[in-house]
Backbone as JSON, one array per atom type, in Angstrom:
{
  "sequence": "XXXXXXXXXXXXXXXXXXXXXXXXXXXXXXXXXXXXXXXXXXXXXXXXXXXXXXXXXXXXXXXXXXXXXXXXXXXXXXXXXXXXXXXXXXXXXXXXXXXX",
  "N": [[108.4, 57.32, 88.09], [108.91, 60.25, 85.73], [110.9, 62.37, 84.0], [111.07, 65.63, 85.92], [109.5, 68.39, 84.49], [110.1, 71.81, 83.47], [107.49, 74.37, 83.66], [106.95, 77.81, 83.01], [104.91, 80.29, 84.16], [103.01, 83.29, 83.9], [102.14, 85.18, 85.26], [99.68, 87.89, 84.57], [98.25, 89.66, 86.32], [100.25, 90.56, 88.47], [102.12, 90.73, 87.32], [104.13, 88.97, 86.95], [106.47, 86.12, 86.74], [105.83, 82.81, 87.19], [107.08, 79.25, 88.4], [106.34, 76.42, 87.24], [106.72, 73.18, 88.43], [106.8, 69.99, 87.06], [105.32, 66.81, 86.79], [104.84, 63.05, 85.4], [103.73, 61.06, 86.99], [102.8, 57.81, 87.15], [99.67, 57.49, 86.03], [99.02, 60.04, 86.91], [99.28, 63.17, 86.85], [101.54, 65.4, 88.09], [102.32, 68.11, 90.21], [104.06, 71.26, 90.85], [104.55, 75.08, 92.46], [107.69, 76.62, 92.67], [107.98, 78.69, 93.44], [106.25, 78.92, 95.6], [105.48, 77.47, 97.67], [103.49, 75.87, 99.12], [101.29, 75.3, 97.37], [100.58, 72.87, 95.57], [99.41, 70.51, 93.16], [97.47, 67.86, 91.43], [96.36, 66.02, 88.41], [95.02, 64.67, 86.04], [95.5, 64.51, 83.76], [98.25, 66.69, 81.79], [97.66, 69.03, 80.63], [94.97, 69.84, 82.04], [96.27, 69.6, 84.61], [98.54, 72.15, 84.63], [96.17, 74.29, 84.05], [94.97, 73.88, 86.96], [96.85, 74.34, 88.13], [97.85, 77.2, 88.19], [95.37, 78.23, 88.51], [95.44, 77.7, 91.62], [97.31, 78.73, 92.37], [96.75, 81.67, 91.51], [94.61, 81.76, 93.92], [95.69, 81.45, 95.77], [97.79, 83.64, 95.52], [96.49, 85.62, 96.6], [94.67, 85.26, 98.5], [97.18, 85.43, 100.28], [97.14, 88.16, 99.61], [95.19, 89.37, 101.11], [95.43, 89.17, 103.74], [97.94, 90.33, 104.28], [96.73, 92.73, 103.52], [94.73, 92.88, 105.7], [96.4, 92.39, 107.98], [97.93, 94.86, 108.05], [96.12, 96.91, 108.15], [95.23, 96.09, 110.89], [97.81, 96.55, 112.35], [97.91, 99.23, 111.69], [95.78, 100.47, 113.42], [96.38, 99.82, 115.73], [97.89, 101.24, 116.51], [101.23, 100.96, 115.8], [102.38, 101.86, 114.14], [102.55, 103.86, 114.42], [104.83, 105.72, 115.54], [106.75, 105.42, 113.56], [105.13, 107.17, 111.47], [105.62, 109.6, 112.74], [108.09, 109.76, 113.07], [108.77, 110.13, 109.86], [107.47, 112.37, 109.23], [108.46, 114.29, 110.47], [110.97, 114.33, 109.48], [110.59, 114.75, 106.61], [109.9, 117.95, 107.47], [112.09, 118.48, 108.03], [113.33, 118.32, 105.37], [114.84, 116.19, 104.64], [114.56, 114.18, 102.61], [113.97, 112.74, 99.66], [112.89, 113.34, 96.58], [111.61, 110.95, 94.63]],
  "CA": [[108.17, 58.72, 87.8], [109.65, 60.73, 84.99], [111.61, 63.33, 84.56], [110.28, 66.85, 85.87], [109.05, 69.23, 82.97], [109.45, 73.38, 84.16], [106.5, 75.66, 82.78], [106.8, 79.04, 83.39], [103.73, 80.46, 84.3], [103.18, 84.3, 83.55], [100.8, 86.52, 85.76], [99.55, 89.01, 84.2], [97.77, 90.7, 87.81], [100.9, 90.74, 89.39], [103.13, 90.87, 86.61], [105.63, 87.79, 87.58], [106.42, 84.83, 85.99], [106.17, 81.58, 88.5], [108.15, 78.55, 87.72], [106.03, 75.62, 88.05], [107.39, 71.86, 88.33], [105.46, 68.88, 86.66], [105.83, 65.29, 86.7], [104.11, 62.24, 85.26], [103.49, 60.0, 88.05], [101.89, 56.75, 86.87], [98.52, 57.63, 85.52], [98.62, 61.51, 87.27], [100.4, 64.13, 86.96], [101.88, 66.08, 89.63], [102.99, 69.65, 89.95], [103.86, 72.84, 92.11], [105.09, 76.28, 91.87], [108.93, 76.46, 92.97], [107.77, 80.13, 94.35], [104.83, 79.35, 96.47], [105.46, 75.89, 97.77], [101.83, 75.84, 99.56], [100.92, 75.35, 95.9], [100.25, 71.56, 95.07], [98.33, 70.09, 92.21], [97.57, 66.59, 91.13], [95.53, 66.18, 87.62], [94.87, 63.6, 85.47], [96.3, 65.54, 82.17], [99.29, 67.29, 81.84], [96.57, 70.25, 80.61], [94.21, 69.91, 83.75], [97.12, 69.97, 85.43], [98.6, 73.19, 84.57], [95.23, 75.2, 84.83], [94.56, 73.89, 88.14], [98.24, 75.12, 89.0], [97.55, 78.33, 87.61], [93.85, 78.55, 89.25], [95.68, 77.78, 92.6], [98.44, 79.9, 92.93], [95.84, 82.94, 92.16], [94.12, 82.0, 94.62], [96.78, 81.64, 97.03], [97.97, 85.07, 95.86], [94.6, 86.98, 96.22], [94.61, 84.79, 99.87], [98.34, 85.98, 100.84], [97.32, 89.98, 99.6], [94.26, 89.47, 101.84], [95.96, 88.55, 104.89], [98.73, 91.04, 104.26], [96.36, 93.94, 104.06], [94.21, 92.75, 107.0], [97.53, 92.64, 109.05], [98.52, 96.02, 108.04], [94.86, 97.55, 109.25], [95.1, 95.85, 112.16], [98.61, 97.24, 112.97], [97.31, 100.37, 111.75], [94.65, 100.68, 114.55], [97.11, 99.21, 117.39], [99.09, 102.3, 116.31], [102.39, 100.27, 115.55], [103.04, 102.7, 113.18], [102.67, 105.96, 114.95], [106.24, 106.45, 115.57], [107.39, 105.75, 111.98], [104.69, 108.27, 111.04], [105.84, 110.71, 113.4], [109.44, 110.09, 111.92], [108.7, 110.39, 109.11], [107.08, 113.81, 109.17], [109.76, 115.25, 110.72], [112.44, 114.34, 108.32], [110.04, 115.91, 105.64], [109.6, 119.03, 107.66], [113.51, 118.95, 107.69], [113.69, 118.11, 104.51], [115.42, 114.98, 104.67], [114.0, 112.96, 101.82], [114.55, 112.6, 98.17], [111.68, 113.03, 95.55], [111.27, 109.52, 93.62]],
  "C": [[109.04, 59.17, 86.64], [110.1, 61.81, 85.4], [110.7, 64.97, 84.92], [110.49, 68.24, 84.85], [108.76, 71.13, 83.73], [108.75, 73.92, 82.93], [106.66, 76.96, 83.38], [105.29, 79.97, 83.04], [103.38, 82.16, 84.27], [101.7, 84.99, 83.91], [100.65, 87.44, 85.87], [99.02, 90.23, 85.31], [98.98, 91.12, 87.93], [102.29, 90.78, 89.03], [104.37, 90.46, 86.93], [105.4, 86.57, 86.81], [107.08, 83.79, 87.52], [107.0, 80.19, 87.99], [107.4, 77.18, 88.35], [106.64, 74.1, 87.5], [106.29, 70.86, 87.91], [106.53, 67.75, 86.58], [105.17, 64.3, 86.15], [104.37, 61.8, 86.23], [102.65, 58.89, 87.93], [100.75, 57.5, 85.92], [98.24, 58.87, 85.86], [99.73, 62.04, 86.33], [100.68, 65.19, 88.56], [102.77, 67.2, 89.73], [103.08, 70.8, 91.01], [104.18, 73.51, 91.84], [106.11, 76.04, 92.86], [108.38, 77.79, 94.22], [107.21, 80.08, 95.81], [104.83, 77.72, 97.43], [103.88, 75.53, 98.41], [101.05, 75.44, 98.08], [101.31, 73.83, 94.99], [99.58, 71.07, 94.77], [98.83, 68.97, 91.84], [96.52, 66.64, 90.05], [95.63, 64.55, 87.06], [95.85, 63.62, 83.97], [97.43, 66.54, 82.94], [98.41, 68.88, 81.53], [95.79, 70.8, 81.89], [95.06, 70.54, 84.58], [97.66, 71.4, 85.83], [97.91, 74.49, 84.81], [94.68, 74.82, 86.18], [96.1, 74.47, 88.91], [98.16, 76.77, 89.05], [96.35, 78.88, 88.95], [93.91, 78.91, 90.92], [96.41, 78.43, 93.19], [97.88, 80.94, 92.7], [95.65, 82.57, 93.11], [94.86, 81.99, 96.32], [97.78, 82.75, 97.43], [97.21, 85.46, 96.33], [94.65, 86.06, 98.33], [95.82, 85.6, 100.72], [97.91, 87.74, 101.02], [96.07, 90.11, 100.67], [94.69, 89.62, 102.9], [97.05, 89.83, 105.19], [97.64, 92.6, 104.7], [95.07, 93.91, 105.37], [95.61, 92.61, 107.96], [97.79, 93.92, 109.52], [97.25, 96.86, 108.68], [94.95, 96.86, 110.66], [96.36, 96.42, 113.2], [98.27, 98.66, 113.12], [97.01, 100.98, 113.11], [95.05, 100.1, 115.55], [98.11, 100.38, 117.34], [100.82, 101.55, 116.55], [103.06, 100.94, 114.74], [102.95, 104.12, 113.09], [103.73, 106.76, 114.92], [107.29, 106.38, 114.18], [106.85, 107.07, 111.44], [105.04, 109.45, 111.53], [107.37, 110.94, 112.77], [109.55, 110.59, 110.88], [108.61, 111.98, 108.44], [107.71, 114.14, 109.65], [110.91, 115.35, 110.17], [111.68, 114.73, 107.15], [109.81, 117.03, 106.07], [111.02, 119.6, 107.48], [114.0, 118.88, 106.69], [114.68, 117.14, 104.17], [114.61, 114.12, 103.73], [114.54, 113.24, 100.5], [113.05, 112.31, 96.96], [112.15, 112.01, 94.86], [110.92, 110.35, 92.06]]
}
């Protein structure tokens, strides 16, 4: 194997830069994002490579924000978050907050 080569990877959705790891490995290449570790690509090209790293960590964002906001409706509607809301509104009726 050689030595591993960082690309920094720059997504513009979500406005983050990922940090992904590459390697030659014989006749592949072989790569992941440091961030996302779920996020492992094998190409043939050092090119390939990179847009299938790219291609996969969207889609493993856009999978994660899915999941996240199906969680949050589902707490929603188990009311898990009744008594924050009820907090809440009462430290704005008392005026307990701080305009942003």
């Amino acid at each position: 194997m050689e030595k591993i080569q960082i690309v920094k990877i720059y997504d513009s959705e979500y406005e983050t830069t990922y940090t992904a790891h590459i390697q030659k490995n014989g006749s592949a290449w072989i790569g992941w994002i440091h961030e996302h570790p779920k996020v492992k690509c094998e190409e043939s090209t050092q090119e390939a490579l990179l847009e299938t790293l790219e291609n996969t960590l969207y889609e493993t964002l856009e999978a994660d924000w899915e999941a996240w906001d199906k969680q949050i409706e589902e707490d929603i509607k188990s009311g898990r978050f009744d008594r924050l809301r009820k907090e809440t509104l009462e430290d704005i009726k008392a005026g307990r907050y701080t305009d942003l």
